[in-house]
C-alpha positions in Angstrom: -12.0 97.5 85.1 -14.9 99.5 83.6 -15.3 103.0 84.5 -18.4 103.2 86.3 -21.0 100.6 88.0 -23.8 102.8 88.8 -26.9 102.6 89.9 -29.8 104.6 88.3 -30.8 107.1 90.8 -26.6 107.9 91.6 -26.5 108.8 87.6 -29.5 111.0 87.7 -27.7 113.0 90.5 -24.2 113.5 89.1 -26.5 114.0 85.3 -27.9 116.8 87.9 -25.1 118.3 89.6 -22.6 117.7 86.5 -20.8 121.0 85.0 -20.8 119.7 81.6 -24.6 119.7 81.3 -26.8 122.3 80.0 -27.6 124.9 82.2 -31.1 124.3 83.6 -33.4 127.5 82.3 -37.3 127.8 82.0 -39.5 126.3 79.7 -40.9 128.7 77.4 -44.9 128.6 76.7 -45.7 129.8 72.9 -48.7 130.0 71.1 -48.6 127.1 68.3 -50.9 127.2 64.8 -53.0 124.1 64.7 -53.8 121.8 61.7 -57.3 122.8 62.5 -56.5 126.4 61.6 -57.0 127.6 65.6 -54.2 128.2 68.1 -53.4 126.9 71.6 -50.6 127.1 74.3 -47.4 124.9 74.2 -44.5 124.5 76.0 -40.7 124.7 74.6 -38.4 122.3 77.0 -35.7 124.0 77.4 -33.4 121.3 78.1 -31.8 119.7 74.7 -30.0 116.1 75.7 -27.9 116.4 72.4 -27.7 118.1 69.5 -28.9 115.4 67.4 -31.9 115.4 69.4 -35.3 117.7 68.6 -37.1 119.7 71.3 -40.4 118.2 71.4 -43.2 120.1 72.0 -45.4 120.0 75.4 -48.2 118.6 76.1 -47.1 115.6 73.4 -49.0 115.0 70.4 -49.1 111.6 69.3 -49.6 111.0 65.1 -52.8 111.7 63.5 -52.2 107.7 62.0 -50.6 106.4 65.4 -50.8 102.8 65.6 -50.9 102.0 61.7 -47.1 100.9 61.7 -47.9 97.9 64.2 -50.5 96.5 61.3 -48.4 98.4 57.9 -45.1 96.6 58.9 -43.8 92.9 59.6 -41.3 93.2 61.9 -40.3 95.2 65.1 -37.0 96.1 64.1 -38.5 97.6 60.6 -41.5 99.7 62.8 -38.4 101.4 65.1 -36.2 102.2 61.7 -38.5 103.8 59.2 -39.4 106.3 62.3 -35.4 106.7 63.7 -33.8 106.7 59.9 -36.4 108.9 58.6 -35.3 111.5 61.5 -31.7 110.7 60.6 -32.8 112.1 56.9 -34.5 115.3 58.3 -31.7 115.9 60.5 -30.0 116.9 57.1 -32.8 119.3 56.2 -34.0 120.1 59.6 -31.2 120.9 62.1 -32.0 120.0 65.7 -30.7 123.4 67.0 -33.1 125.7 64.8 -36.3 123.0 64.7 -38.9 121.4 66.7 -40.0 118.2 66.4 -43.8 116.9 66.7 -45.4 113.7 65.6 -47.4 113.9 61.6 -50.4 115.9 62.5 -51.6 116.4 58.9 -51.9 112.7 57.6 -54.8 111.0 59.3 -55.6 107.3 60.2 -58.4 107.5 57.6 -56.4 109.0 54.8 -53.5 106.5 55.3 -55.5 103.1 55.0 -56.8 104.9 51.8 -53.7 106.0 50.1 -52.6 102.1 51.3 -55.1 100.3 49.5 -55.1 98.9 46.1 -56.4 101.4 43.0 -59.1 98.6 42.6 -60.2 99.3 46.0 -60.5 103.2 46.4 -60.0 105.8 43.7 -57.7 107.1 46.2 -55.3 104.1 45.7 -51.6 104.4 45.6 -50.9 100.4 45.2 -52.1 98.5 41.8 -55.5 97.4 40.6 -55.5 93.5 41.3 -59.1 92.9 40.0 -59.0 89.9 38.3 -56.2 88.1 39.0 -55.5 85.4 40.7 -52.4 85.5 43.7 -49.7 84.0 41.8 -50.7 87.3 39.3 -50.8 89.4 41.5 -47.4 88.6 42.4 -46.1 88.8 39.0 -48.5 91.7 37.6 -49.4 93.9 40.7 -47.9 93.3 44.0 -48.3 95.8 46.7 -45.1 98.6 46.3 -46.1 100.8 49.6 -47.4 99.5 52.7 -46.7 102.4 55.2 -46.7 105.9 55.4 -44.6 107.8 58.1 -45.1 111.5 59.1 -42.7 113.6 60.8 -43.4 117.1 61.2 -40.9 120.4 62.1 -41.6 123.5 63.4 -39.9 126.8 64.2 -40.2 129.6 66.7 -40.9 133.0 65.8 -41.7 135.5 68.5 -44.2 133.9 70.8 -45.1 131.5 68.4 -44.2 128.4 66.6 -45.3 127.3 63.2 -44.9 124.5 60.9 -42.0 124.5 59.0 -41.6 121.7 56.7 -42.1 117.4 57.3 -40.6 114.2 56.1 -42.5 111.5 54.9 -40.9 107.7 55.1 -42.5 105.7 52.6 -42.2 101.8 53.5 -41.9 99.8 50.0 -42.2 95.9 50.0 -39.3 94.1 48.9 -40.9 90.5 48.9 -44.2 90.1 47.8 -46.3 87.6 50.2 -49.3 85.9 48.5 -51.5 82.7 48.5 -52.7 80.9 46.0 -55.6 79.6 46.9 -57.6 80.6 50.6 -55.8 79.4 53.7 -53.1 77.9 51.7 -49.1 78.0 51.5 -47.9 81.3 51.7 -45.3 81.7 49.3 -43.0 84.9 48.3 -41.9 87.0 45.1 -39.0 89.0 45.7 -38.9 92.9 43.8 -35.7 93.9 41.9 -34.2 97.1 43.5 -34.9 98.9 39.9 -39.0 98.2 40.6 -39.1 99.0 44.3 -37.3 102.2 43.0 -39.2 103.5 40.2 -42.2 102.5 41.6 -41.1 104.6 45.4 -40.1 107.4 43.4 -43.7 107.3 41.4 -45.8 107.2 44.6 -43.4 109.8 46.1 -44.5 112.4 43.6 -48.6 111.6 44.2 -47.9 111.4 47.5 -46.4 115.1 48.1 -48.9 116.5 45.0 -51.6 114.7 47.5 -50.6 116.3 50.6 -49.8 120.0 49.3 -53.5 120.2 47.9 -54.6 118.3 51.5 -54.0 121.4 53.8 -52.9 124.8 52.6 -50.1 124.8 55.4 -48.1 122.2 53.5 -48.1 124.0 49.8 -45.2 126.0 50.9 -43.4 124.3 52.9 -40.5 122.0 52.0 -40.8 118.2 52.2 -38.1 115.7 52.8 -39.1 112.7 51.1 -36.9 109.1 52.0 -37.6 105.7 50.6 -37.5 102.8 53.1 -36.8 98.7 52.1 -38.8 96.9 54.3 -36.5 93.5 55.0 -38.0 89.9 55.1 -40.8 88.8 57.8 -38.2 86.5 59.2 -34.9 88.9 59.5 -34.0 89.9 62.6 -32.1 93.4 61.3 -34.3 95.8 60.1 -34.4 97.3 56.6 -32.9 100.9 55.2 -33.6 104.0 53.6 -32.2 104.1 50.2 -32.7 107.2 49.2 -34.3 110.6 49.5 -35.3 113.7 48.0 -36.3 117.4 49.1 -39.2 118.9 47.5 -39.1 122.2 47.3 -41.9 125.0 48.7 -44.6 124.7 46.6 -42.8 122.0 44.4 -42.7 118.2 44.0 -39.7 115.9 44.6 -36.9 115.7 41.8 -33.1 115.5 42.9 -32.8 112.2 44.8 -29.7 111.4 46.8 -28.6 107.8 47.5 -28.0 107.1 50.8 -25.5 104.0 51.5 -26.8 102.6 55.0 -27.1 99.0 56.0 -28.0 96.9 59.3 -26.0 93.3 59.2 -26.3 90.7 61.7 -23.2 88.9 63.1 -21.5 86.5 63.5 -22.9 85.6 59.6 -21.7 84.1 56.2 -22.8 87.8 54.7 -20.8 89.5 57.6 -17.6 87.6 57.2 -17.7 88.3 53.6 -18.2 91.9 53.3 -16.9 92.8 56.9 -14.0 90.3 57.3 -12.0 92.0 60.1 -14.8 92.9 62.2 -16.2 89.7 61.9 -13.2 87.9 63.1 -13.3 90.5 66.3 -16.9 89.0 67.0 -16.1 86.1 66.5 -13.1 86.1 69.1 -14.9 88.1 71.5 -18.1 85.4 71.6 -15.3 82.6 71.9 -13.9 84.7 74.9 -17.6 85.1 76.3 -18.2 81.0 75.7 -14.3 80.2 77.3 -15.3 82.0 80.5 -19.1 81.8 81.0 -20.7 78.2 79.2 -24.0 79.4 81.0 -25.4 81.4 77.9 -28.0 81.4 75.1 -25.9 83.1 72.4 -24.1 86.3 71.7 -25.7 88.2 68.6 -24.3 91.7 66.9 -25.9 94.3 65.2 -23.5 96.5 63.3 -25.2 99.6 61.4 -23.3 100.8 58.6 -22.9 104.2 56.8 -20.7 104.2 53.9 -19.6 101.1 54.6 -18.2 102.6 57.8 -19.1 101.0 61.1 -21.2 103.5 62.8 -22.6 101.1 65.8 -22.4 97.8 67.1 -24.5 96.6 69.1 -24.3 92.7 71.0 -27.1 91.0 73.2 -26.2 88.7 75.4 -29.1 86.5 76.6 -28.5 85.2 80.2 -30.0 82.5 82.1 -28.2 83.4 85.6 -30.1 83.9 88.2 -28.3 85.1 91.1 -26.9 88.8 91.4 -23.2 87.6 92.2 -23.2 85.3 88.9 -24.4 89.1 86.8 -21.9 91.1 88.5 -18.6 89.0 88.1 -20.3 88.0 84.3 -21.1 91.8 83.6 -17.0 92.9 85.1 -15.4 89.7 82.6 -17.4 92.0 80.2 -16.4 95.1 80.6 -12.6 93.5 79.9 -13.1 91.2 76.8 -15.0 94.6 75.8 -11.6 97.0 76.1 -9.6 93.9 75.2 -11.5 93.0 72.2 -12.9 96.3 70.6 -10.5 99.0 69.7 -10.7 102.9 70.9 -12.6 103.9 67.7 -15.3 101.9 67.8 -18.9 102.1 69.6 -20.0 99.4 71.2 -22.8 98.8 73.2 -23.8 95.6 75.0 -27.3 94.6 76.3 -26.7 91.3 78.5 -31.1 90.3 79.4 -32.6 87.2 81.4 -36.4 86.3 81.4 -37.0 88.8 84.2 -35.8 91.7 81.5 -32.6 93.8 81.3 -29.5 92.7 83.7 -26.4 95.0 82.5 -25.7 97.8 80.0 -22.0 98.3 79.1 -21.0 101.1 76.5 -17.8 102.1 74.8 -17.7 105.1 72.9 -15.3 105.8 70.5 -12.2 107.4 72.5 -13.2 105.6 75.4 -10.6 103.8 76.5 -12.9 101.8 79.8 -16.6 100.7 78.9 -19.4 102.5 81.1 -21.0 99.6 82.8 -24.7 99.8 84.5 -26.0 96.8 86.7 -30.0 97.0 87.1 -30.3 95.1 89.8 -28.0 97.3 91.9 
């Protein structure tokens, strides 16, 4: 059996009333510098969920650009990951327990489409001039390397007041080329070599942080974590990675860059039983499991994230098309046990079982756990 069936408002109490969380203290209001060079009053939570977490400062200020990613990249599961791997990367530089976190303030909406565009377009540029040639040429000659920039900024408190610290950029890099060649025709696609998404990355990386140190005098002093992010195909259904990254310095440009070895892989796959054979074959038993007992199913599909080739998460939906609440308990508890029978102590698992009226059942297995926390929403 799992551990716990809960409903929401019983795990906000015992969250509440638990020794092991954080004592509850005060916030704390400080006086924060402004982009605009004036000052106003902000509030410090004091409560830090984890320590891979930032503080965030209150009330929230959403980015300067906010709403460019929705247009910049093609998929969902890209738009979450250059925001959550870029904070993975700053985490590095940054640590959660001396840093807050608040969205880019210094890179505005206007200043992002024009850094976007093509050198033919604005003086300002970052992707090559196109002017005359045709789409096929393009794709060959000049394809677009950068299609999104993502700011992440981190402060520290001093006294009674908080100032900026350092950011992280993300730059999102193409690594298929979409074109037409002619007006409303096919849409056909040139892939880019790793070696010319990264030289041309680490190019616009340099202009990029030259750029933003000569934008706004708070940002020629301050360090910047630069990370390089592969945008996957329009059709893929895992999201790309950051590649690699690089600190620039105060008052300097980016130099030293440090691979970084992370990759999202979807399962069950010909890719995942080829690099990942033994998890693979755990999938794949524990879907044949999930098909022996329930036939009443759309499909089971895993995410695993890797880091250093090391599984780091896995993560299975299970789309549902039950509709009563006795059919998603006794499916949900047959989980729980295919999930300890299936998936080993070390591993972290999560499962996401959904219908068409949204989320039915989380189950989670950390690594030590031996029995999956399980959470029914309809209860």
């Amino acid at each position: 059996m799992a551990k716990k069936i809960i409903g929401i408002s019983t795990m906000i109490l015992l969250l509440i009333v638990s020794g092991c969380t954080p004592s509850i203290k005060k916030d704390t209001e400080v006086i924060q510098d402004t982009e605009q060079k004036t000052t106003k009053k902000v509030i410090i939570p004091s409560l830090q969920l984890d320590d891979t977490y930032y503080r965030t400062l209150l009330p929230y200020e959403a980015s300067a650009s906010r709403g460019l990613v929705v247009s910049n990249l093609a998929t969902k599961y890209d738009m979450k990951e250059v925001e959550s791997g870029l904070l993975r990367i700053s985490q590095k530089e940054f640590s959660p327990d001396k840093y807050l976190f608040q969205e880019g303030q210094y890179l505005d909406r206007k200043t992002t489409i024009s850094w976007l565009a093509r050198s033919s377009q604005t003086s300002d540029g970052l992707n090559p001039s196109d002017e005359g040639l045709t789409g096929e040429e393009k794709a060959k000659k000049a394809p677009v390397y950068i299609t999104h920039i993502v700011e992440q900024d981190y402060l520290k408190k001093e006294g009674n007041t908080v100032t900026l610290a350092g950011i992280s950029l993300g730059l999102a890099l193409n690594s298929i080329y979409y074109y037409q060649k002619e007006a409303y025709g096919a849409t056909y696609e040139e892939a880019l070599s790793q070696k010319e998404i990264e030289e041309n990355g680490k190019r616009i990386a340099e202009e990029v942080v030259t750029r933003m140190r000569q934008k706004n005098e708070a940002l020629a002093n301050v360090p910047i974590v630069v990370g390089l992010f592969k945008q996957n195909s329009r059709n893929a259904v895992v999201p790309g990675t950051y590649f690699t990254y690089s600190v620039a310095a105060s008052g300097k440009n980016v130099s030293d860059w440090k691979a970084i070895d992370e990759e999202y892989l979807l399962f069950p796959t010909a890719e995942s039983e080829k690099k990942y054979r033994d998890l693979d074959t755990i999938f794949r038993n524990f879907k044949q499991d999930v098909e022996t007992y329930f036939s009443n199913y759309t499909s089971v599909i895993g995410t695993g994230y890797f880091k250093d080739k090391q599984l780091q998460k896995l993560t299975i939906t299970i789309p549902i098309q039950f509709y009563g609440t006795a059919e998603i308990i006794g499916f949900t508890q047959q989980l729980a046990g295919l999930l300890k029978d299936h998936f080993d102590t070390s591993m972290n698992v999560e499962v996401n079982v959904k219908s068409m009226n949204g989320a039915e059942a989380l189950l989670i297995k950390k690594p030590g756990d031996e029995e999956p926390y399980v959470h029914i929403y309809s209860q």
